[in-house]
Every structure is written in structure tokens, then in C-alpha cells.
N, C-alpha and C positions, 0 to 999 in steps of 0.2 A: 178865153180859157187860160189857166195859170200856165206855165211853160211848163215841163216836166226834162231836167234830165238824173239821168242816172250817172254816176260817177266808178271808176276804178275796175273796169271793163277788161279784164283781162283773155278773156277767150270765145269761141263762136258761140258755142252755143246759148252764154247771157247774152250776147248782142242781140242775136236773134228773138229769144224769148221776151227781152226787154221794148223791143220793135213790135211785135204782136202784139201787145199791151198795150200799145197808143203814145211811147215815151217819144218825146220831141229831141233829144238828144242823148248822146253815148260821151263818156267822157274816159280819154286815154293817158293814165299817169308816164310820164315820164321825167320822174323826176323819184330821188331815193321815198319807198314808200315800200311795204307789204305788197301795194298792187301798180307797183312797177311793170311797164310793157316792154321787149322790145321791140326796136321800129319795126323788125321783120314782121312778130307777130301783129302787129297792130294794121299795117298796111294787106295783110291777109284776112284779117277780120270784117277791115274797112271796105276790101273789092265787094261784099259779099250785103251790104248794105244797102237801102235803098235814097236813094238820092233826097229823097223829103227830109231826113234825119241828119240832123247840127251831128260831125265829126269833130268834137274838141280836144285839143290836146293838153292837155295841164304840165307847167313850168314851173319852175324854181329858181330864181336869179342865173338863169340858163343862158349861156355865151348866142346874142345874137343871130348870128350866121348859125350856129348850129339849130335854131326853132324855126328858121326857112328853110333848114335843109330838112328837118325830119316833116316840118308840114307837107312840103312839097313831096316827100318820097313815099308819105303815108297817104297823102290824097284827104288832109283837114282840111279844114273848111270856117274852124275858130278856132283861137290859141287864150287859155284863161289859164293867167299870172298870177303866182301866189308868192310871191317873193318882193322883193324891195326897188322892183326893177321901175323905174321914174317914167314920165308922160312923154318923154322925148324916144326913146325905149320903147312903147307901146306904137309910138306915129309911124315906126318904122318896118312894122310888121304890116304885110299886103295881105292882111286878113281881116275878118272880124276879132277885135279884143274883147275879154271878159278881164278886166281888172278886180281880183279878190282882196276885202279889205278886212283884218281882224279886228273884231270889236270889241271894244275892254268898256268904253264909256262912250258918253256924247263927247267926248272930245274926237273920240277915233273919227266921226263923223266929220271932221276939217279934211279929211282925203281925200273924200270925195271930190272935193270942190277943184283940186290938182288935176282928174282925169274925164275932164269933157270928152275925151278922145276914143273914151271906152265904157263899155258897159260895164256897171256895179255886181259886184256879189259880196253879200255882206256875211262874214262865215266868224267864227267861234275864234278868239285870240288863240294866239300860238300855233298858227295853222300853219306853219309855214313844210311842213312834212307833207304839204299838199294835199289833207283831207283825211276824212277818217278816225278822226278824233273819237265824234261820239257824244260830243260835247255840243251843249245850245248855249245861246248869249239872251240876254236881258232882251227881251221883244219890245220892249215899253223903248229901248234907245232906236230898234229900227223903226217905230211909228214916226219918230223924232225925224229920221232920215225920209222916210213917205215926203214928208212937207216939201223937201226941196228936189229930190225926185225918184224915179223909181228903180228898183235891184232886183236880185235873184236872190235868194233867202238859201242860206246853209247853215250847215253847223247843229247837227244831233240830232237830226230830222228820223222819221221813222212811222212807220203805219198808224204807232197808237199817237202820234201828237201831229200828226203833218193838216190834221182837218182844224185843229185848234190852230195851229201855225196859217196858216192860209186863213183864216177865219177870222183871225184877228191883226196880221202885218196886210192883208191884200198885198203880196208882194208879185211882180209881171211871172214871177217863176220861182222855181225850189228845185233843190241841188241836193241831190240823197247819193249817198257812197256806205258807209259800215252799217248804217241803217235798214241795210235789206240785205245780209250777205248772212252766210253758216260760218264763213273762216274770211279770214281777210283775202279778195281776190276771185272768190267762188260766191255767186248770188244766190238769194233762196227763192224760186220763182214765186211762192207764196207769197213770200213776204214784199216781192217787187208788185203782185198782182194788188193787194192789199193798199200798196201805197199809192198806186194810182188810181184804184176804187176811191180812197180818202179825197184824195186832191179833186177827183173831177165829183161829189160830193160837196164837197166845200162850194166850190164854183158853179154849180146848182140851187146852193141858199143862197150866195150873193144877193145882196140886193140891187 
């Protein structure tokens, strides 16, 4: 089945409700964004969690030593990079990496080949505000990326296109943030319920 997380998680009650829904992971901004956490809140959220569900935290060309001190204080479990931070940078985190790459054309696809060391997510160019955009990228460039191997699909996702999206990238997972929210920071359970209806739909017709 496709991966499911949801992104920009900023208080209990969507963890929770996003958890009942079957989402495979939570994702915790910290980094400047609308849905900015702090670590206090985030490690209050995260006690409350159940241990099957990816605790990811999202970066932005973020000092080092400060993403092992806030994983470790918040109790993550993955750290996805959306900033310029290099393969040597990612080897150094004692976690799981999700490396996020913006994709303008097939050329952005040569970055991949830079982070054996991490998992892909392929998200909408200019992402570096860490998400939330709103915006999608050319699907036909990540069939192009399928060939040599496989990612997490972002970038404008949303109830009414996530079945088309999944339907047509087969991507291992999909990364939804402004896509299912009323305001920036606040989610609409509806529209979270809606999106994982779509996706486990999708993965249903599979062939």
C-alpha cells in the first residue's frame, strides 16, 4: 500500500484524528513556515502517539547539532531535509533521512543520484519554506525519476487529485500538508478522511 503522511501537524487533536484514519506518518515543521512547531509542543504531541507512526521532523538548512538535539528531545524517529543541506550532512544524522528535492525539470532529477544515503521526496520547486505551497510539478518528469528509483510524491496533493496522482506516478508514498487543512496549521478532518479514502482507492486498482 502507498505510504500516507500527512504534513504540518501542529496540535493534538489532528495527530490524533490523522492516526485513526490509517495515516502512516505525522510530520512536525520546524523550520520558518505558517505551521511552524515548537519543540515543546511537538514532543507533547508526539508522547501521545502510537509507536507504529513515522515521527518526522522537517528542516531547512538547519545547524547540525541543533536536528539531533530537537529529534532526540521530541522523540523523532525521521528528519526530511528540504533545504540545500549536502549527502555528507544527511550521513550524519542517526536517524532515518527523507531528502526533499524541488522539481523544475528532468534535469532536477541529477540529485537524486547525489543521496543514496536517503530517501527521495520529490515536491513542487521552490519548496524550500518547507511545504505547503499548494502547488504540483509535471508528473510525466517523476515517471522519468520511477526508472531509476523510487520516492515519496509531494507538492499540491489534495482529495480531488491524490487518486490520479497515485494512479498514474505509482509513487512508494505521498506527502499531503495545505491539501487537507481550513487555515494554515489547523486540518479539516474531512478532507484528511477524503484523502486517504483516495489513496487506499488508488491502491485498490493497482494492477
Amino acid at each position: 500500500m502507498t505510504f500516507i503522511k500527512i504534513c504540518g501537524i501542529t496540535n493534538i487533536d489532528d495527530a490524533l484524528e490523522a492516526v485513526s484514519l490509517g495515516v502512516d506518518a505525522l510530520g512536525f515543521i520546524f523550520a520558518p513556515s505558517p505551521r511552524r512547531v515548537h519543540d515543546s509542543a511537538a514532543r507533547e504531541i508526539i508522547r501521545h502517539l502510537p509507536f507504529s507512526v513515522w515521527k518526522v521532523g522537517v528542516f531547512v538548512n538547519e545547524e547540525l547539532k541543533q536536528v539531533r538535539r530537537i529529534a532526540e528531545d521530541c522523540g523523532l524517529d525521521t528528519v526530511q531535509l528540504h533545504g540545500q543541506e549536502p549527502p555528507e550532512y544527511c550521513r550524519q544524522i542517526p536517524l532515518w533521512v527523507i531528502k526533499a528535492i524541488g522539481v523544475k525539470d528532468v534535469g532536477s532529477l541529477k540529485e537524486m543520484e547525489r543521496y543514496s544515503c536517503a530517501s527521495i521526496l520529490l515536491d513542487a520547486p521552490g519548496t524550500d519554506r518547507a511545504g505547503g505551497t499548494g502547488k504540483t510539478f509535471c508528473w510525466e518528469v517523476a515517471l522519468e525519476a520511477r526508472k531509476e528509483r523510487n520516492f515519496i510524491l509531494s507538492g499540491g496533493l489534495n482529495p480531488m487529485n491524490v487518486y490520479q496522482a497515485v494512479q498514474k506516478v505509482r509513487p512508494i508514498g505521498v506527502d499531503v500538508c495545505s491539501g487537507v487543512e481550513k487555515i494554515p496549521g489547523k486540518k479539516d478532518g474531512s478532507q484528511m478522511k477524503q484523502f486517504v479514502k483516495e489513496v487506499r482507492r488508488a491502491d485498490e486498482s493497482a494492477p
